[in-house]
C-alpha positions in Angstrom: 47.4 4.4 34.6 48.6 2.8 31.6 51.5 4.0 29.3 51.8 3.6 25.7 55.5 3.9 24.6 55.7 4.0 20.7 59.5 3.1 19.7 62.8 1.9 21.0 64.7 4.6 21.4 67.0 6.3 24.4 64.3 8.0 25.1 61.8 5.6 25.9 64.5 2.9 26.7 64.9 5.1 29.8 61.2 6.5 30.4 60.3 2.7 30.9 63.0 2.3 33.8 62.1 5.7 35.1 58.2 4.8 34.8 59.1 0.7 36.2 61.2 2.8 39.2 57.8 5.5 40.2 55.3 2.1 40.2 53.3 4.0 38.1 51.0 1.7 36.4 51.0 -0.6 33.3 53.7 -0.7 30.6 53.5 -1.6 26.9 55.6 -1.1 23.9 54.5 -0.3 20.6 57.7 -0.8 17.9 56.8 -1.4 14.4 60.3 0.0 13.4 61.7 -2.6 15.3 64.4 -2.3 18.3 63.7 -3.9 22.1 63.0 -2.5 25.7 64.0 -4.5 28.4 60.9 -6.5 30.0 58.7 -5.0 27.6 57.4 -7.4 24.8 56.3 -5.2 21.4 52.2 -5.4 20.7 51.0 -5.8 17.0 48.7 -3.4 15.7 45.4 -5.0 17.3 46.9 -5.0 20.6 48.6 -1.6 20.5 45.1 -0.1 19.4 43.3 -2.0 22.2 45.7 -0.4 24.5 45.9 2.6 23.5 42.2 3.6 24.4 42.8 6.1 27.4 46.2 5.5 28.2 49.4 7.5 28.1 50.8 7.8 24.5 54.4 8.4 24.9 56.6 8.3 21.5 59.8 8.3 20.7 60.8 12.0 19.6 61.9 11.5 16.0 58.2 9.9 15.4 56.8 12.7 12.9 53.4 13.8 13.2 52.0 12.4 9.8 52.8 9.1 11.3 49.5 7.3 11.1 49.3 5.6 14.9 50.6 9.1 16.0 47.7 10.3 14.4 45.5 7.5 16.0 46.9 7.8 19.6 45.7 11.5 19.2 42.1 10.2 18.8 42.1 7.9 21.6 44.8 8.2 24.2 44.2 10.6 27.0 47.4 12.1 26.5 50.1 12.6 23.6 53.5 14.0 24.2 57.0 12.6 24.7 58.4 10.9 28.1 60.1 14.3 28.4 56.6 16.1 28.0 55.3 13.7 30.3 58.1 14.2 33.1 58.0 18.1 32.7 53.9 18.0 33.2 54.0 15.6 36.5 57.1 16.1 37.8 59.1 18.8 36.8 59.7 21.9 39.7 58.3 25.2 38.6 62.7 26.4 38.7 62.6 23.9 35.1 64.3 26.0 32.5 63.5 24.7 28.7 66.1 25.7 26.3 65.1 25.5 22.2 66.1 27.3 19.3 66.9 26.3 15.8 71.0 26.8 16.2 73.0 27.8 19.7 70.5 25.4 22.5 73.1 23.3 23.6 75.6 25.6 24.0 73.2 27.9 26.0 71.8 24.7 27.6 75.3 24.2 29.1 76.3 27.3 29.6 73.2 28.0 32.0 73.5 25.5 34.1 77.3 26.6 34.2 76.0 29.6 35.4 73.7 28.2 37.9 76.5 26.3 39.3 78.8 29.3 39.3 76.0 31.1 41.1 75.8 28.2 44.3 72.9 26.5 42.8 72.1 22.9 42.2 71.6 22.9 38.5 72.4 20.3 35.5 72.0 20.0 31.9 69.3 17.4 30.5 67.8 16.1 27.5 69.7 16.6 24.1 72.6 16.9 26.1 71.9 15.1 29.1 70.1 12.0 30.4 66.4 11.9 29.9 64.6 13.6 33.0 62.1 10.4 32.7 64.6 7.9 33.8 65.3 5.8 36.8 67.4 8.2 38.6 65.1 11.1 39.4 66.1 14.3 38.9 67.0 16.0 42.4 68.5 19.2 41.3 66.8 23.0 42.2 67.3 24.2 38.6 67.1 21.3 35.7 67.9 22.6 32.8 66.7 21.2 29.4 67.7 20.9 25.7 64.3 20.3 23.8 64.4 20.0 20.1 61.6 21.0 17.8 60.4 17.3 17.7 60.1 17.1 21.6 58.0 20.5 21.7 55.5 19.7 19.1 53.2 18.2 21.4 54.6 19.3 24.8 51.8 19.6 27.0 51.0 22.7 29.7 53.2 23.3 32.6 55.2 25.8 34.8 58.8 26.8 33.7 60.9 29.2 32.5 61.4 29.0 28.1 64.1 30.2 26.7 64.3 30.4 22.6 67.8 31.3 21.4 67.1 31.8 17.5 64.7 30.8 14.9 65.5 30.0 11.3 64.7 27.3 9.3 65.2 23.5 10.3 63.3 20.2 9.8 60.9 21.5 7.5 59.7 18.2 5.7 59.2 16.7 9.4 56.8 19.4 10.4 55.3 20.5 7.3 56.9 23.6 6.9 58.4 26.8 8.4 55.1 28.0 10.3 55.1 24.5 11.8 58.2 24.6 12.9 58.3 27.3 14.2 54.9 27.2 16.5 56.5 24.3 17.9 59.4 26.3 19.3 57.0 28.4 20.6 54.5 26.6 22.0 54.9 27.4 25.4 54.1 31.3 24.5 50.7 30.0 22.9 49.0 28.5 26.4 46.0 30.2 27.3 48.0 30.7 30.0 51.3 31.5 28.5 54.8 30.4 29.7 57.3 33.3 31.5 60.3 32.8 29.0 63.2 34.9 27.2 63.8 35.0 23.3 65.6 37.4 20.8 63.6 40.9 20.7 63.6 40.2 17.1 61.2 37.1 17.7 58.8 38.6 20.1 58.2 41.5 17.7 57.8 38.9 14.5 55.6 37.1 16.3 53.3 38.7 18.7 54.7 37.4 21.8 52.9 37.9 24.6 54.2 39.9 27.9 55.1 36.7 30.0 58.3 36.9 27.4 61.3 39.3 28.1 63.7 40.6 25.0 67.1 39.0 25.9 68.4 42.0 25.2 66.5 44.0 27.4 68.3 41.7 30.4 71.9 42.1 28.9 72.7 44.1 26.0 74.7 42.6 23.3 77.9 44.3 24.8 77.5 42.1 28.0 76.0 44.5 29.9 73.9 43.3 33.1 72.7 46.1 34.6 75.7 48.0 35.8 77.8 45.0 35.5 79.8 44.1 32.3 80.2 40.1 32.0 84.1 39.5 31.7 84.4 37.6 28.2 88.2 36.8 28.1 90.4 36.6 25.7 89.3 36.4 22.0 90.6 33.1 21.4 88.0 31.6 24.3 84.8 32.5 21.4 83.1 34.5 23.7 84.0 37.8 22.1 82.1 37.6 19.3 79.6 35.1 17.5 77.7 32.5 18.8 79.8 31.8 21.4 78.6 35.1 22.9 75.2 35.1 21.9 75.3 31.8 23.9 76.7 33.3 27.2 74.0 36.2 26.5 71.2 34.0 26.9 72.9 31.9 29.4 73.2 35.3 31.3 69.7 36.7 30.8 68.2 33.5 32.3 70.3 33.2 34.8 69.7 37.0 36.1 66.1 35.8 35.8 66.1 32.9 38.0 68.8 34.5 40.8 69.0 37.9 40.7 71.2 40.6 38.7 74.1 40.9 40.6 74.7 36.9 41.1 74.5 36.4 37.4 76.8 38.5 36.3 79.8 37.1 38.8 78.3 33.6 37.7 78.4 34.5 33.5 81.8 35.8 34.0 83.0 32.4 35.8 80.8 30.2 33.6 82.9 31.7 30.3 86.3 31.4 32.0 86.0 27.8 32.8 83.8 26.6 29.8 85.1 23.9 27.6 82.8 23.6 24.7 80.9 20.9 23.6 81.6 18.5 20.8 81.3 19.5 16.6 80.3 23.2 18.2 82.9 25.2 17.0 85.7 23.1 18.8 88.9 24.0 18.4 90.7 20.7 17.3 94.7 20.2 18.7 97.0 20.7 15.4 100.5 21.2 15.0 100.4 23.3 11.4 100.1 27.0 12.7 96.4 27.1 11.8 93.2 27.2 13.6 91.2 23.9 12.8 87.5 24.8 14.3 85.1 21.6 14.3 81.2 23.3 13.8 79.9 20.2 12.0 76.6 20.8 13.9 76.1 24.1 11.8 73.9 22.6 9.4 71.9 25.7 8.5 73.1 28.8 6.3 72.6 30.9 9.5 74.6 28.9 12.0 77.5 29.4 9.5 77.1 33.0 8.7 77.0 33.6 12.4 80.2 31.5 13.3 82.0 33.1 10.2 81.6 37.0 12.6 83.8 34.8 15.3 86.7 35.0 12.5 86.5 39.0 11.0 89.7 40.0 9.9 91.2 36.7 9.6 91.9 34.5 6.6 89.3 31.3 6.4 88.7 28.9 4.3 85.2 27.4 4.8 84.3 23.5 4.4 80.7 23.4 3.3 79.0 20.2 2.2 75.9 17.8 2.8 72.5 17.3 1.6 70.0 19.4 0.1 66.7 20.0 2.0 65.7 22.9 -0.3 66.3 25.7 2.5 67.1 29.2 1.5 70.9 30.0 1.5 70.7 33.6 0.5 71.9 34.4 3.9 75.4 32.8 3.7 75.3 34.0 -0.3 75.0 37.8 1.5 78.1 37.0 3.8 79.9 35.3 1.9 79.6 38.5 -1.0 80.3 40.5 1.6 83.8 39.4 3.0 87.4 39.3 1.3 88.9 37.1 4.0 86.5 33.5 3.3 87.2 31.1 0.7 84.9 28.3 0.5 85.0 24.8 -0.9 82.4 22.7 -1.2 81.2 19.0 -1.7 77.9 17.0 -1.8 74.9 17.2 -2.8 73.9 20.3 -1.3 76.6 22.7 -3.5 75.0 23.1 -6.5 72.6 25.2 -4.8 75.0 27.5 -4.2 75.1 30.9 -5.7 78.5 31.7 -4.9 81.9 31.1 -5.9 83.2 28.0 -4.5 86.1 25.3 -5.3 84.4 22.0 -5.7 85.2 18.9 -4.3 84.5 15.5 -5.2 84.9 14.7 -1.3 84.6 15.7 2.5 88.5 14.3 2.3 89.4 16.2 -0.8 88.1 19.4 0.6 90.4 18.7 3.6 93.2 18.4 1.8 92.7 21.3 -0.9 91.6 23.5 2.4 95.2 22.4 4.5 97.4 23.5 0.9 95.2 27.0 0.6 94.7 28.3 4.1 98.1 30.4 5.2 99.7 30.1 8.8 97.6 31.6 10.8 94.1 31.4 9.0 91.3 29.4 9.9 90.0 26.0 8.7 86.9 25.8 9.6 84.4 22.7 9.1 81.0 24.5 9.4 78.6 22.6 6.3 75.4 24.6 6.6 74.0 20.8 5.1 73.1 18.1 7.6 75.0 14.5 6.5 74.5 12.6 3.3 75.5 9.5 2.1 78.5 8.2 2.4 78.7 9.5 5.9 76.2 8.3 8.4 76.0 11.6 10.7 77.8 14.2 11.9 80.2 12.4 14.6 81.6 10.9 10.8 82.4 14.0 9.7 83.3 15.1 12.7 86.1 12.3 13.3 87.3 12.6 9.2 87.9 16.6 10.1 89.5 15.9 13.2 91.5 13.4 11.6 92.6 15.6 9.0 93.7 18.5 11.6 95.7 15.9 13.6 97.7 14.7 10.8 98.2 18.6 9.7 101.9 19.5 9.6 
């Protein structure tokens, strides 16, 4: 067998150790873009072509579809997918759990395997927010649990697991080609002539057509918590879990995991999961200040819907909302609704992405200058919060920038 790996990146830095590690045949690399792998020498375009011819097409995951040797491999290679595609086709157990969604898969992603854990199963979190499964350590747990972004499941190929689809919005439109795109990739498993066994929102089954092998979350635990006769112990309102996506998180979490162990384990396990869960980084984190006020890092809300669904964590408290980014010509009338709809949110907003907005807002010329107008506006006891409904633009490189210039901000808050 011969594998084609197209680009340099984690990915396929680690599919080639995990592939060198199984013996499992030849190895070449394909990197136009630039960037090295280890023992791997890049082909030009003759050689890659040559190659190509009935092996193993592997790309990196950011590698759209319009790309023109993507488009070639799908001619001639005998298979096209990611090394995560790959691993989840040979080698994944049929206890693999796929988590996607356009906002709230890496919380659920952690959360689940939380759950697992809680539960006495061997469980851990991979892809997006864990190691690649195709890498030189093998994955030995019962229950892997995966993070797959829309780019991974474009082309991810037939194979027995458990999808779970938290939400589905808009997201990465000009890399797919639009919302129906986008979309189909998130459900791709539900599209098999044999279809995947899976969980989404009731609300996308009936949009969509889904067939029976996919249960409502709901219909496992109600949006009150409710497994079966058992009610999921939330905490207190400060842990997120009361409200917002926090708890739409632990419902998903919590539907799976009643799926995959029973009921009655699931709910002890849900309940344990929340009490001990920490969050995960730029997903509305609470960030340590010293001012009185709640400074809530969501920089990974980068859709109107993510924010609008955060903001319900907050009812009945005064906040005053950081957005900012760039424009990628989505629809904001959701966050417009909210944001008409509530006395208690003050925006400001920076960046390209603001003069989209059909809302009142104080502008700022600057991420920092909306810091600093938002830390002389927001009253003891209200709520900063950093969620841009844009991704990035220039001058910041991603959203760990932003993320540190907030955090810096809320540190240095007095």
């Amino acid at each position: 067998m011969r594998f084609l790996l197209h680009g340099a990146g984690v990915e396929t830095r680690a599919a080639a150790e995990g592939l060198r590690q199984r013996s499992r045949g030849d190895l070449a690399l394909y990197a136009p873009q630039g960037g090295e792998i280890e023992r791997l020498a890049p082909l030009s375009d003759p050689e890659a072509d040559r190659f190509l011819e009935g092996a193993v097409y592997l790309r990196s995951p950011g590698i759209p579809p319009r790309d023109a040797f993507y488009q070639h491999a799908e001619e001639k290679a005998a298979l096209v997918t990611t090394p995560t595609g790959w691993w989840l086709k040979e080698e994944a157990s049929p206890n693999t759990v796929t988590v996607t969604g356009t906002k709230g898969k890496s919380t659920t992603t952690a959360l689940l395997a939380d759950c697992l854990v809680a539960a006495g199963r061997s469980a851990a979190a991979y892809g997006n927010i864990g190691r690649p499964p195709l890498s030189a350590e093998p994955v030995s747990e019962e229950f892997p649990v995966l993070e797959l972004s829309s780019y991974m499941m474009h082309d991810l190929p037939e194979a027995e697991h458990l999808h779970l689809v938290t939400s589905l919005y808009e997201d990465h439109l000009d890399w797919h080609g639009g919302r129906a795109a986008y979309h189909a990739a998130k459900l791709r498993p539900f599209r098999r002539d044999r279809p995947a066994r899976g969980l989404a929102p009731r609300a996308v089954i009936e949009a969509y057509g889904l067939p029976s092998s996919v249960t409502a979350i709901e219909e496992v635990v109600s949006p009150e918590l409710h497994l079966g006769s058992r009610l999921i112990d939330a905490g207190p309102p400060e842990s997120g879990f009361t409200g917002g996506p926090l708890r739409l998180a632990l419902q998903a979490a919590a539907a799976a995991t009643a799926i995959l162990v029973g009921e009655g384990a699931a709910a002890l396990a849900a309940s344990e999961a929340a009490a001990n869960f920490k969050g995960l980084p730029s997903r509305q984190s609470l960030v340590p200040s010293e001012d009185g006020r709640l400074w809530i890092d969501d920089a990974l809300a980068t859709i109107p819907e993510a924010v609008v669904s955060v903001l319900s964590r907050f009812e009945g408290r005064k906040v005053t909302l950081i957005l900012g980014g760039a424009d990628r010509g989505i629809d904001y009338t959701p966050l417009e609704e909210a944001l008409a709809a509530s006395e208690d949110v003050a925006a400001i907003a920076f960046g390209p992405v603001a003069a989209r907005f059909r809302f009142p807002y104080l502008p700022a010329e600057t991420l920092e200058a909306a810091l600093e107008e938002a830390a002389t506006r927001t009253p003891e006891g209200g709520v900063i919060l950093f969620s841009p409904a844009a991704p990035s633009a220039p001058p910041h490189k991603d959203y760990k920038e932003r993320s540190a210039i907030f955090r810096a901000a809320a540190g240095a808050a007095r």
